[in-house]
N, C-alpha and C positions, 0 to 999 in steps of 0.2 A: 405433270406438275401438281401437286400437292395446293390447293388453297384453303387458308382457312378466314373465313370472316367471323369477326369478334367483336359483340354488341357493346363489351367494355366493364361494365361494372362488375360483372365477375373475377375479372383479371384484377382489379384496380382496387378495390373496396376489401379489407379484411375481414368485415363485419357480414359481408355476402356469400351465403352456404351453399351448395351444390344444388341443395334442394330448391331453393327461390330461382337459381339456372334452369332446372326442371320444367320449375312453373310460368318461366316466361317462354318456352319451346312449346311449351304448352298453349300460349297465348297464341303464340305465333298459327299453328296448329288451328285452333279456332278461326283465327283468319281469314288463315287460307279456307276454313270450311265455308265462311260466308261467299269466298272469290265463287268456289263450284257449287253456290247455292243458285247465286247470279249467271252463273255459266261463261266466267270469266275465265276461270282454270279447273283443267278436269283432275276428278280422282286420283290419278294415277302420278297427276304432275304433283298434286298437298303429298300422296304419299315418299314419292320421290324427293323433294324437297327436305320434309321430316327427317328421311335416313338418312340424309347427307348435315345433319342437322347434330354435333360433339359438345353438348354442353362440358364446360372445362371449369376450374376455378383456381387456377395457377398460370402465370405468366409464362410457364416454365414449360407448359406442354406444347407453347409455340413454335419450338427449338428445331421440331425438324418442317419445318415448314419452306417452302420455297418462294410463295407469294401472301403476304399477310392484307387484308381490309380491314381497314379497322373502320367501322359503324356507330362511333356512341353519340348521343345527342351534343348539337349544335353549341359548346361549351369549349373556350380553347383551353384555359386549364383541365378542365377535364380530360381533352383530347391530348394536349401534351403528353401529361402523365402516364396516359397508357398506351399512348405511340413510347414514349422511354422504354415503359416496362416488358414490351413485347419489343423493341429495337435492341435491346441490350443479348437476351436470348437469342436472336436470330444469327443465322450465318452471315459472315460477309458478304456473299452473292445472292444473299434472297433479299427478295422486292418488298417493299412496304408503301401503300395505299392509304386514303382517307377519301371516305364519303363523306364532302361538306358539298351544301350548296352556299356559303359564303366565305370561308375562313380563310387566308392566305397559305397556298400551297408552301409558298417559300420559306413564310415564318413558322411553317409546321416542320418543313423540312428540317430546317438548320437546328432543331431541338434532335436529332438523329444523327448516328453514324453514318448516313447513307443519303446526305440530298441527292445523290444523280440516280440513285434508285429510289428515289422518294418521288410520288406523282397524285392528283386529285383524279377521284374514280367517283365522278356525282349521278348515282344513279337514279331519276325521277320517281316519285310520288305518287301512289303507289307502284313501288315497284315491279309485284308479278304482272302487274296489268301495262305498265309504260314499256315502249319499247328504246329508249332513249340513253345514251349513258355519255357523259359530258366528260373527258376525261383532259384534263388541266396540267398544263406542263409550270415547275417550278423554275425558278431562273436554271439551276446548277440541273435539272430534271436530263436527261442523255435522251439522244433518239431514239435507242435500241429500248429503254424502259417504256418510253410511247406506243412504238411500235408490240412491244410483246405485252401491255397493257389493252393494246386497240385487239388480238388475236384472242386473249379474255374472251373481252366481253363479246365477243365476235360470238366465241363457245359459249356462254352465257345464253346466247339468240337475241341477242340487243343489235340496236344501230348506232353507230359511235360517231359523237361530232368532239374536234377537239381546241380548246383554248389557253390565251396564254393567262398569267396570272393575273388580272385584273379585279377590283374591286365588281362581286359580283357574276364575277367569270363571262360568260356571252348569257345562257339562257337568262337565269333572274338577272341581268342587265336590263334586260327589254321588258322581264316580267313585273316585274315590281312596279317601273312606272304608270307601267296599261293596270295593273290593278289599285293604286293610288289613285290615278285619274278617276275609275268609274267611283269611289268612294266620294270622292270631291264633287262628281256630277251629283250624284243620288242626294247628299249634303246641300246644294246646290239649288236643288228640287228641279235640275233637268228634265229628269225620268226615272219614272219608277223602279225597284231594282229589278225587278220584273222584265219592264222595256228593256233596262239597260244588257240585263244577260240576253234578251230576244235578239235585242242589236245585233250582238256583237256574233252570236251564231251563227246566224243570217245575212247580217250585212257584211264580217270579218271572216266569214267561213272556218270560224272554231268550231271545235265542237262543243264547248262549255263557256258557259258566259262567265264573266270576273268573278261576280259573287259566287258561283255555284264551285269554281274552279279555287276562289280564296278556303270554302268551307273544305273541297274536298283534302286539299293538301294542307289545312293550317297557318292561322295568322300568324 
């Protein structure tokens, strides 16, 4: 099976040049170098990663693709557009994905030729380092697209929990209010944020307290 995942503004954007694709593989790249600086991911895995890594800047090199991800930020026009522009291209029997942690599978879907192949694939924050992948069933979504969506990310090295289309989906269902609340206590003058991340460690057996865990993935 052929995947290609596609951070988007290169497909989408006419004003965006091969070379600026370049430079965010490039980003990418630096990244990963901090992950094996931390000894999060080794050498072998940045370089491995990199080769599999096709900057493109045409909708059109999607064409022979069997499973598409589309990755761009958290924007539904945006994400429409280049779900379109990379649906239109593809075969009738290949798969089309979206990494959102909030967006409606369903309403993404139905902007494509393909909602029963159309599915949410939420990979967590950071990435190389989370081993979690939330994969979201759309109303029209078929079981056989779940099912070879869960064998993915299986090959990925991920663990897969799955959900139905709700606002939120399961994980930031639950996340968003425990980090609301510790914002409210600290506001509050509860405790410290300090306490409050100590707490929730120790007392919750996280491993990252609210605040530590809002900074590392972004308000």
């Amino acid at each position: 099976v052929q995947v290609v995942v596609v951070s988007g503004l290169s497909v989408l954007l006419s004003d965006v040049s091969l070379e600026v694709v370049e430079k965010a593989k490039a980003g990418i790249g630096a990244g990963l170098a901090k992950l094996v600086e931390r000894g999060k991911v080794t050498a072998e895995a940045r370089e491995a990663t990199l080769a599999n890594i096709k900057p493109i800047a045409s909708a059109a090199d999607f064409a022979p693709a069997d499973y598409v991800v589309e990755a761009a930020t958290e924007n539904t026009d945006l994400k429409i557009k280049l779900l379109r522009s990379v649906d239109e291209v593809l075969r009738p029997e290949a798969f089309l994905a979206t990494n959102t942690s909030s967006i409606s599978i369903t309403k993404l879907a139905a902007t494509t030729r393909r909602p029963e192949r159309f599915i949410g694939m939420h990979f967590m924050n950071p990435v190389p380092v989370m081993k979690l992948v939330e994969i979201v069933r759309g109303v029209a979504t078929t079981p056989a697209t779940v099912e070879l969506t869960r064998e993915l990310a299986v090959k990925f090295g991920k663990i897969v929990v799955t959900s139905n289309d709700h606002p939120g989906f399961m994980v930031n269902r639950i996340l968003i209010p425990f980090l609301n609340e510790a914002c409210l206590a600290l506001q509050e003058g509860v405790g410290s944020m300090e306490d409050i991340d100590q707490g929730a460690r120790l007392g919750l057996n996280h491993p990252m307290g609210p605040f530590e865990l809002a900074d590392l993935i972004g308000l």
